[in-house]
C-alpha positions as CSV (number, residue, x, y, z in Angstrom):
1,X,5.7,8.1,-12.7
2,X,7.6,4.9,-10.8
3,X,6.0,1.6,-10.4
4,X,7.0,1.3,-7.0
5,X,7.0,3.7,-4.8
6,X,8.4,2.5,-1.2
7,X,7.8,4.8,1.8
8,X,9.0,2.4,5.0
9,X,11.1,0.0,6.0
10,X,11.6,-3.9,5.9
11,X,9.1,-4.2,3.1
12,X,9.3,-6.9,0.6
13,X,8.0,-6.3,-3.0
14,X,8.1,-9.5,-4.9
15,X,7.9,-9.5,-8.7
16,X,8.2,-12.3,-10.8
17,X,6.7,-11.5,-14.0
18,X,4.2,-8.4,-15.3
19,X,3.3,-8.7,-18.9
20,X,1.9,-5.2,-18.6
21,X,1.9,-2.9,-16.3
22,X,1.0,0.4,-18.3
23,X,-0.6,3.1,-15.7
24,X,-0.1,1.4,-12.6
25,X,1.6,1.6,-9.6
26,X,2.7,0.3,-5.8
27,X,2.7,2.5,-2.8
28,X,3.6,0.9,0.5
29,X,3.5,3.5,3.0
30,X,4.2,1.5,6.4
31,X,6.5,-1.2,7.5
32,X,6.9,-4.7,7.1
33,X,4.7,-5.4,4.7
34,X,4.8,-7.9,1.8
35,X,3.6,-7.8,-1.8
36,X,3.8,-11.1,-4.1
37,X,3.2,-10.9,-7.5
38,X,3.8,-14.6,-9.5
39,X,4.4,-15.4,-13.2
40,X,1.9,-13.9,-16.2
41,X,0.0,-11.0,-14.2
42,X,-1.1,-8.4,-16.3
43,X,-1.7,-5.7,-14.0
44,X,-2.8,-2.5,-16.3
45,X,-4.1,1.0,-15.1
46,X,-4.1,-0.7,-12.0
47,X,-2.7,0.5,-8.1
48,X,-1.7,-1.3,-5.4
49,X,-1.8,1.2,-2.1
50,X,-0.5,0.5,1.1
51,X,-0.9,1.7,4.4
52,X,0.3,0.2,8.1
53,X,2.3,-2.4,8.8
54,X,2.4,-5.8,8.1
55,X,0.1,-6.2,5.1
56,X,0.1,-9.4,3.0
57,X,-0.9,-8.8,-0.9
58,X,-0.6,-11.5,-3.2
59,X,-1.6,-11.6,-7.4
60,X,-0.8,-15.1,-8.4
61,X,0.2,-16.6,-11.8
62,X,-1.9,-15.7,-14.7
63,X,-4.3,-13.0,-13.3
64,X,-5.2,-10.0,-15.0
65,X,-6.5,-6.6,-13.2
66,X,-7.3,-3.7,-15.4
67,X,-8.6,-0.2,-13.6
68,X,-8.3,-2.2,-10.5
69,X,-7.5,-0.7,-7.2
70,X,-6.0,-2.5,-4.2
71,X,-5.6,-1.0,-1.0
72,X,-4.5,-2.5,2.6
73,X,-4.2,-1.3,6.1
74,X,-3.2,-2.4,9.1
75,X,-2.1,-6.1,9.4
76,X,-4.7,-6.8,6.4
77,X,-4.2,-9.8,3.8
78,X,-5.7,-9.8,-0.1
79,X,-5.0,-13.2,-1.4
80,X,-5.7,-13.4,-5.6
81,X,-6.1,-17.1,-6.8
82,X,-4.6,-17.7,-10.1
83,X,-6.5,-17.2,-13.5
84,X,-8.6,-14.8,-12.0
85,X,-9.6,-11.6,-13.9
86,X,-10.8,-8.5,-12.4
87,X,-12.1,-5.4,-14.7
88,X,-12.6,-1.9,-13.3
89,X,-12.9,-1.5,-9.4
90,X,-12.0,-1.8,-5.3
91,X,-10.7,-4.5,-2.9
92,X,-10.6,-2.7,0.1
93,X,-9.2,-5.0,3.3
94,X,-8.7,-2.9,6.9
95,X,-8.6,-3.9,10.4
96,X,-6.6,-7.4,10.4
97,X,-8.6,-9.0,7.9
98,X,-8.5,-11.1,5.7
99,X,-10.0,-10.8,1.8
100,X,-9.0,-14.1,0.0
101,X,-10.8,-14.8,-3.6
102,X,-10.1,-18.6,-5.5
103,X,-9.0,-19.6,-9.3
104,X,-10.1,-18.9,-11.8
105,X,-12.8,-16.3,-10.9
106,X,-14.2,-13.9,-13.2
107,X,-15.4,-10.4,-11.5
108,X,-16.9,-7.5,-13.9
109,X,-16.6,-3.9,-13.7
110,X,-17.9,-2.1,-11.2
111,X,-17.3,-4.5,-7.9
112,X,-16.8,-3.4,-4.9
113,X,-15.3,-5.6,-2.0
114,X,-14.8,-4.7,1.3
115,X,-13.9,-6.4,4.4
116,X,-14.1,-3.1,6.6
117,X,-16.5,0.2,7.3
118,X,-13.4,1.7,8.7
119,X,-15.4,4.2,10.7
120,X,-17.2,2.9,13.7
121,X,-21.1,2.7,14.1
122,X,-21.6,2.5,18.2
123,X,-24.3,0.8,20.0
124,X,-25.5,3.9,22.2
125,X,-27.2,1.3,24.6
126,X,-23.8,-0.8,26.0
127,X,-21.1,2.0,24.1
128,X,-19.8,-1.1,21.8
129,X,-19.1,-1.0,18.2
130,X,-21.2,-3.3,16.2
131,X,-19.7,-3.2,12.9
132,X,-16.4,-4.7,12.8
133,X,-14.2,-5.7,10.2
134,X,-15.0,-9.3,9.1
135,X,-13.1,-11.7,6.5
136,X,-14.2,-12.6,3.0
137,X,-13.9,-15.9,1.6
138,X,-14.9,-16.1,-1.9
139,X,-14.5,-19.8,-3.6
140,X,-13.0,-21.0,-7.3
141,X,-14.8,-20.4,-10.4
142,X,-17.0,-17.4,-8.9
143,X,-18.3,-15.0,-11.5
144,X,-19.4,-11.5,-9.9
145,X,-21.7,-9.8,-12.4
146,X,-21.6,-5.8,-12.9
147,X,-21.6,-3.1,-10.2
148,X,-21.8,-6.0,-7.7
149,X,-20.8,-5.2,-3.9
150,X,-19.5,-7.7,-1.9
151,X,-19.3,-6.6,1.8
152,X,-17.5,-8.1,5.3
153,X,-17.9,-11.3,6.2
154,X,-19.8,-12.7,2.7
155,X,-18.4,-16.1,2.1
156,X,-19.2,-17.6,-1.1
157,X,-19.0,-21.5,-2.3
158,X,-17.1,-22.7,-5.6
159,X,-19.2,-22.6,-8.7
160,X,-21.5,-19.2,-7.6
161,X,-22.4,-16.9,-10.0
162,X,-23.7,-13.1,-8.5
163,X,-26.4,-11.2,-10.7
164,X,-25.4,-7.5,-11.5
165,X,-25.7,-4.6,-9.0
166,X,-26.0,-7.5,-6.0
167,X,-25.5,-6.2,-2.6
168,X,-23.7,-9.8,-0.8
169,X,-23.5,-9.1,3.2
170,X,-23.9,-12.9,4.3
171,X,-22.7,-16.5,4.1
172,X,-23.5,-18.8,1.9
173,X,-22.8,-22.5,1.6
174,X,-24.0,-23.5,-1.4
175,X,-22.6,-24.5,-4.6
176,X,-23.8,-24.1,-7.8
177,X,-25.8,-21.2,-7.4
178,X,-26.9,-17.6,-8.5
179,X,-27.3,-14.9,-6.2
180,X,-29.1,-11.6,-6.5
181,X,-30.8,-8.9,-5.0
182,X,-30.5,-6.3,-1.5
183,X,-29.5,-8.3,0.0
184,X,-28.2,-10.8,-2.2
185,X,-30.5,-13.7,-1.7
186,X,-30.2,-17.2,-3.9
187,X,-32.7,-16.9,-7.1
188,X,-31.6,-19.9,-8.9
189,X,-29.9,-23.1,-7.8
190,X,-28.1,-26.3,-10.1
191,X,-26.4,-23.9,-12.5
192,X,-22.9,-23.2,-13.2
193,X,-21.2,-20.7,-15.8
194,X,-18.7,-20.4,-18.2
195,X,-16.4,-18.3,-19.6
196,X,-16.5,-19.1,-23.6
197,X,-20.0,-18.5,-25.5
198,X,-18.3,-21.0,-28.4
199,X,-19.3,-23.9,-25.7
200,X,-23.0,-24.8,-27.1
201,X,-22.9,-27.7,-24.1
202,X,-21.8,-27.9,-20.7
203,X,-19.5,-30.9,-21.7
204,X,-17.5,-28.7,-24.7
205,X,-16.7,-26.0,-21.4
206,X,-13.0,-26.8,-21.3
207,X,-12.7,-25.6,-17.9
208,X,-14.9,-27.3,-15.9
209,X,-13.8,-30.6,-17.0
210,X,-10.0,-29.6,-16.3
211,X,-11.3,-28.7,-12.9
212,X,-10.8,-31.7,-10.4
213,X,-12.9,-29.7,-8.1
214,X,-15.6,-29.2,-10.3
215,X,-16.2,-33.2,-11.7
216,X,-16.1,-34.2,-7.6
217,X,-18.6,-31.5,-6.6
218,X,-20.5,-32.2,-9.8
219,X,-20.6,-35.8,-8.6
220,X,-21.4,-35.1,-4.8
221,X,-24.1,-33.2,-6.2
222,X,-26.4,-35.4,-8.3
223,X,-25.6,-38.4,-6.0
224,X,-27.2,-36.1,-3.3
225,X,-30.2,-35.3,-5.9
């Protein structure tokens, strides 16, 4: 099986460093498109699939996919920040938009995102659709829980955490928070996770405290409270 597999023309595949890449594979099947992939990706049973022209996909330094599918079409961006791990599922970006997820985010198996419905739903009254494609913004230091689906035009703060089998359709401009339900409403607010369970306080959470972003919103915050 090859790795890449380039149907078009003037398509730029950019690889700096996979430290595994068993099972997986690229498929650009359009023109013009670009795919980015930085230092210290592990990118394992993993595809990314691409269809149209000028699609932007990037995997920066030091993220890890594994059973992860990609796909773009049609002048669509996905945008991976870097230290971000993603376990068994679908980004899905159609329609010129734009999917963009932050550092150091940690999303569990079973997720879903999608920017687009791809098929139209009409408004019979006026003949218009009424469910375009719609971006997704999705912060630093965002955990997304099992089976969680995070749909068009969901924007999610730095420091959110999303309970398992969450349906997200909206924006939200909190930090700091957990989210959960259909729809995805906030259940809990002034909590923040972390990655090791050796941490038995928030202070030991290496992380956080290397994380300008985190001390300054952590400030912000209880000056506020």
């Amino acid at each position: 099986m090859s790795f890449i597999i380039d149907k078009g023309r003037n398509n730029k595949i950019i690889i700096k460093e996979i430290f595994s890449k068993m099972g997986s594979q690229i498929i650009v099947e359009g023109d013009n498109n670009l795919i980015t992939i930085e230092n210290n990706v592990m990118f394992r049973n993993s595809k990314i699939s691409i269809l149209g022209n000028n699609n932007i996909c990037l995997l920066s330094k030091d993220s890890q996919f594994k059973n992860s599918v990609l796909t773009l079409r049609n002048s669509s961006s996905i945008y991976i920040g870097k230290q971000t791990t993603l376990a068994r599922g679908e980004i899905f970006a159609a329609e010129s938009s734009c999917i963009k997820i932050g550092d150091n985010c940690m999303i569990a198996k079973g997720y879903e995102i999608r920017s687009s419905d791809v098929h139209p739903i009409w408004d019979i009254n006026n003949g218009k659709r009424i469910n375009n494609s719609e971006n997704i913004l999705i912060g630093n230091h965002v955990w997304l829980a099992k089976d969680t689906m995070i749909m068009k035009g969901t924007e999610l703060q730095s420091f959110t955490t999303v309970a398992a089998r969450a349906v997200v359709t909206s924006k939200f401009n909190k930090k700091f928070i957990i989210i959960g339900g259909v729809p995805a409403k906030i259940i809990k607010s002034n909590v923040v996770w972390g990655r090791s369970v050796s941490s038995k306080t928030i202070n030991q959470d290496k992380y956080l405290y290397s994380s300008q972003e985190f001390i300054d919103s952590s400030k912000e915050y209880t000056t506020q409270k």
